[in-house]
KOLMIVEX-104776 format. One record per residue: residue number from 0; chain; residue in one letter; x, y, z of N, C-alpha, C, CB in turn. Coordinates in Angstrom, 2 decimals. Last residue first. Glycine has a CB too. Layout:
N
NUM;A;A;X;Y;Z;X;Y;Z;X;Y;Z;X;Y;Z $
...
***
This chain:
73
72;A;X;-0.62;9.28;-39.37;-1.85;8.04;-38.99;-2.12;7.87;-39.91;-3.09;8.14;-38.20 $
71;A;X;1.32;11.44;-40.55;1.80;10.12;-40.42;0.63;9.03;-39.90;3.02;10.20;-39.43 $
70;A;X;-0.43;13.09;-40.38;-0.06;12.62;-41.99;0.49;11.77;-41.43;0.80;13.45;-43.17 $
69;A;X;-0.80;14.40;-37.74;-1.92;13.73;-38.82;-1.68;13.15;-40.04;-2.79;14.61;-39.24 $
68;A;X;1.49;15.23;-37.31;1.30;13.88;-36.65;-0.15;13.41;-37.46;1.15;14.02;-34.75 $
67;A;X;1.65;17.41;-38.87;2.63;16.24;-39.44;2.47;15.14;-38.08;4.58;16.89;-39.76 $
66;A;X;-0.38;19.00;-37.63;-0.24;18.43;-38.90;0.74;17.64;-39.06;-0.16;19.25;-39.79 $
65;A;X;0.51;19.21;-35.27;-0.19;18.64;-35.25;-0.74;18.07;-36.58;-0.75;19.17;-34.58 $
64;A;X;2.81;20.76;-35.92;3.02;19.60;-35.42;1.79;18.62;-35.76;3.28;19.79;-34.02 $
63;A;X;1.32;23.00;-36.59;2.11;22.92;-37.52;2.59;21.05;-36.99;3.33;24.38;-37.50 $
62;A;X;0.30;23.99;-34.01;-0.87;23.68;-35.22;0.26;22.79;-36.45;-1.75;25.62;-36.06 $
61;A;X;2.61;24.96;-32.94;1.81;23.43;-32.63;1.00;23.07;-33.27;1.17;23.20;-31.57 $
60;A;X;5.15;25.47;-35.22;4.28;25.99;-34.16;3.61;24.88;-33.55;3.28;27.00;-34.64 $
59;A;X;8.65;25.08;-35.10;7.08;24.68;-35.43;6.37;25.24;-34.42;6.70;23.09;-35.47 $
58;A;X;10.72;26.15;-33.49;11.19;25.64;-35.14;9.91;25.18;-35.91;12.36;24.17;-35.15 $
57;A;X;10.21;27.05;-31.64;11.18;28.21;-32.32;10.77;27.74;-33.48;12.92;28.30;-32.09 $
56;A;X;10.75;24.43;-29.88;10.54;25.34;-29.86;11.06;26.15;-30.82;10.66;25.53;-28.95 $
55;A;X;11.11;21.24;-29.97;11.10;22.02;-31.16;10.86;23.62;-30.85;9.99;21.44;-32.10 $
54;A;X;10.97;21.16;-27.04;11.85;20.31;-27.66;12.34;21.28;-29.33;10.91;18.62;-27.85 $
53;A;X;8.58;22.09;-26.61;9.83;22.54;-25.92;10.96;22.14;-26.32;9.87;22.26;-24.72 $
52;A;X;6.38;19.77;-26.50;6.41;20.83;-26.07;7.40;21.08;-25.83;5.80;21.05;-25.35 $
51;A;X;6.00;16.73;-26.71;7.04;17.30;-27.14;7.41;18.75;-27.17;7.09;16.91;-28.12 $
50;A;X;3.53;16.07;-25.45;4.58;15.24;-25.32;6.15;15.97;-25.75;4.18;13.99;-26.22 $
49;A;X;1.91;17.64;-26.64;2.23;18.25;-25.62;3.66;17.44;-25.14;0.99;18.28;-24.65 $
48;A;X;1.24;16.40;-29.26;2.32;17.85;-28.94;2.26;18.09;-27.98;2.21;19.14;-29.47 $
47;A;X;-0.09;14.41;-28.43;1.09;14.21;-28.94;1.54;15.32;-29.05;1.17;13.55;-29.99 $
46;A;X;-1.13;14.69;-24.79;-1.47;14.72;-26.34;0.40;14.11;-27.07;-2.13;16.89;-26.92 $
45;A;X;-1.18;12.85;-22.13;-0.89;13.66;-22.91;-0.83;13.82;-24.70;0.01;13.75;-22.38 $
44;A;X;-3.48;11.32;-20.00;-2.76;11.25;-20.81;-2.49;12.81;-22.03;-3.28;9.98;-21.28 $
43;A;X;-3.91;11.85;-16.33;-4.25;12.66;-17.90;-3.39;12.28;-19.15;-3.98;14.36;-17.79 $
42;A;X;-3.88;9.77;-14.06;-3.04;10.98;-14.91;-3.78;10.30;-16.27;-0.87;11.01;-14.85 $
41;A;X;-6.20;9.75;-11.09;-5.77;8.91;-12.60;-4.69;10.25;-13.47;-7.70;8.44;-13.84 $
40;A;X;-7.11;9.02;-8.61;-6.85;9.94;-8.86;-6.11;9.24;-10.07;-6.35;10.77;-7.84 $
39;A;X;-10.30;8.48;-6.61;-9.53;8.20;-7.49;-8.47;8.60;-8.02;-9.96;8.13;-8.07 $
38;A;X;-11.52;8.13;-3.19;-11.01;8.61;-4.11;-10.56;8.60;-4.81;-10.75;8.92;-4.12 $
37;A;X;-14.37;5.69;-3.05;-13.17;6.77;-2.25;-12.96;7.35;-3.34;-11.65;6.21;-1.49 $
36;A;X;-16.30;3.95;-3.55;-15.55;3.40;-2.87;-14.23;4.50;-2.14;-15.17;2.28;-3.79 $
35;A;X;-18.19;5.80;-4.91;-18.44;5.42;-3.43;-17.50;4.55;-2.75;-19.68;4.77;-3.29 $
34;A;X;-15.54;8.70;-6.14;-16.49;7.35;-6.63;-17.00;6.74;-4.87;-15.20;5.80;-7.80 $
33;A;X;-14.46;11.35;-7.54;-14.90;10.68;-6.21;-16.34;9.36;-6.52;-15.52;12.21;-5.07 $
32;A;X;-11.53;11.67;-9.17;-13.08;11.30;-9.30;-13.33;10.92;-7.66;-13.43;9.79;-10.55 $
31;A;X;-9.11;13.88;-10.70;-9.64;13.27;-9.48;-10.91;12.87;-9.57;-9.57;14.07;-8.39 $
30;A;X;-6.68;13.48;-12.90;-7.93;13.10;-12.82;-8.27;13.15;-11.33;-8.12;11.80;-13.46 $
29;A;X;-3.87;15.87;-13.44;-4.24;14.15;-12.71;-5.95;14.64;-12.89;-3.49;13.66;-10.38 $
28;A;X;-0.69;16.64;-15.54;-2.49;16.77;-14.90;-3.25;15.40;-14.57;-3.64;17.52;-16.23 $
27;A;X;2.22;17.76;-14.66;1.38;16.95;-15.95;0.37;17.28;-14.92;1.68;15.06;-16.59 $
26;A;X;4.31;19.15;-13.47;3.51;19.63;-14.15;2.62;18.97;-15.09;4.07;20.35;-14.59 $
25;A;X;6.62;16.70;-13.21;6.35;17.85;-12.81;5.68;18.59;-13.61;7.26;18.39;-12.49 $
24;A;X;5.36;13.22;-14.10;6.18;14.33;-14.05;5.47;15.28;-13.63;6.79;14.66;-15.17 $
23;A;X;4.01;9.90;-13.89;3.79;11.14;-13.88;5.06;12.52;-13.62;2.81;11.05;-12.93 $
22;A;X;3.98;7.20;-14.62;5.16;7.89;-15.46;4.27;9.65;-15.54;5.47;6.85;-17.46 $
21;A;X;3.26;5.56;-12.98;2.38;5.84;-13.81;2.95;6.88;-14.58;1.19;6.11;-13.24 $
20;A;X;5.96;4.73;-11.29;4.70;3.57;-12.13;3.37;3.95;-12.99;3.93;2.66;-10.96 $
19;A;X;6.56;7.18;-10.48;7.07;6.30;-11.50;6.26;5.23;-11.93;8.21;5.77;-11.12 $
18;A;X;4.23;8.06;-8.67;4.75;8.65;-9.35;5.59;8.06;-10.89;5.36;9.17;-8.43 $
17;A;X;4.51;6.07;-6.43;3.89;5.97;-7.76;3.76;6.74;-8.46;2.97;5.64;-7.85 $
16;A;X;7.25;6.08;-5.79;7.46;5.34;-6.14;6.04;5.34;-7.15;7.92;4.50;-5.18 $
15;A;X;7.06;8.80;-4.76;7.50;8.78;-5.98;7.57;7.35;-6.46;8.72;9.47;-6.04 $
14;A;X;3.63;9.84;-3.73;4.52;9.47;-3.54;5.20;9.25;-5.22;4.28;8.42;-2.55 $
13;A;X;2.15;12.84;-4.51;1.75;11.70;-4.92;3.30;10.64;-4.53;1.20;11.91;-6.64 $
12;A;X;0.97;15.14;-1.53;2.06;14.51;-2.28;1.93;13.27;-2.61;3.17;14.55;-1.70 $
11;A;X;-1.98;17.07;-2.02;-1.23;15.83;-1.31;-0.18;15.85;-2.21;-2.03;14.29;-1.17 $
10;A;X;-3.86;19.80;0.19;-3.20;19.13;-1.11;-2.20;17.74;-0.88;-2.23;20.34;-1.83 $
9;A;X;-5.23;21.11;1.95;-5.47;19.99;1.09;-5.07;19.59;-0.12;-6.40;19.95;0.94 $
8;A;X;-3.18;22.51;3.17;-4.11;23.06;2.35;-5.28;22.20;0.87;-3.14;24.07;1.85 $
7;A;X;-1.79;20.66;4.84;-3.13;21.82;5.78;-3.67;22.91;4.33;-2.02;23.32;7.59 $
6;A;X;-1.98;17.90;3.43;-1.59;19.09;3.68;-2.42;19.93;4.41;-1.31;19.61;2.66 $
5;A;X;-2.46;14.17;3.41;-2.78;15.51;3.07;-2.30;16.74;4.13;-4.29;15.51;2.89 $
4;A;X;0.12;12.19;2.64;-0.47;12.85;3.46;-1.01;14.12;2.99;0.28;12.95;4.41 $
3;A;X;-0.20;8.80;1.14;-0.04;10.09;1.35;-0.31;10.48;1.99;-0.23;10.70;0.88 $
2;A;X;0.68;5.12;0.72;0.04;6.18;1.39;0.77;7.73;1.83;-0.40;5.50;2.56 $
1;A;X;0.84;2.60;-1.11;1.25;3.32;-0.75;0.68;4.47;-0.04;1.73;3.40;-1.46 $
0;A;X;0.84;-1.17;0.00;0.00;0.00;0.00;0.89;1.24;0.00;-0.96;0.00;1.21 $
***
């Protein structure tokens, strides 16, 4: 079991061991659902230009990416 602690501003730290098993990084986006068994909390899969945000900077825009990930499907 891994287990967090919530904050005096209700916020939590996602430990790092699961942190790595769901290959979340600094600044990605989590799902929270409240379901009757508790709380859920799921990461947001990332687009395909967001995956690469920063990498090409300067050299494509993102509309421009997003076209050459549509020609390659």
């Amino acid at each position: 079991m891994i287990v967090a602690r919530v904050l005096t501003k209700g916020q939590i730290v996602i430990p790092k061991e699961a942190r790595q098993k769901m290959d979340i990084s600094p600044g990605d986006k989590v799902e929270v659902k409240v379901t009757k068994e508790g709380i859920v909390i799921s990461p947001i899969k990332k687009t395909f230009t967001e995956k690469f945000t920063g990498i090409v900077k300067g050299k494509l825009s993102l509309r421009e990416l997003e076209e050459l990930n549509a020609e390659k499907s």
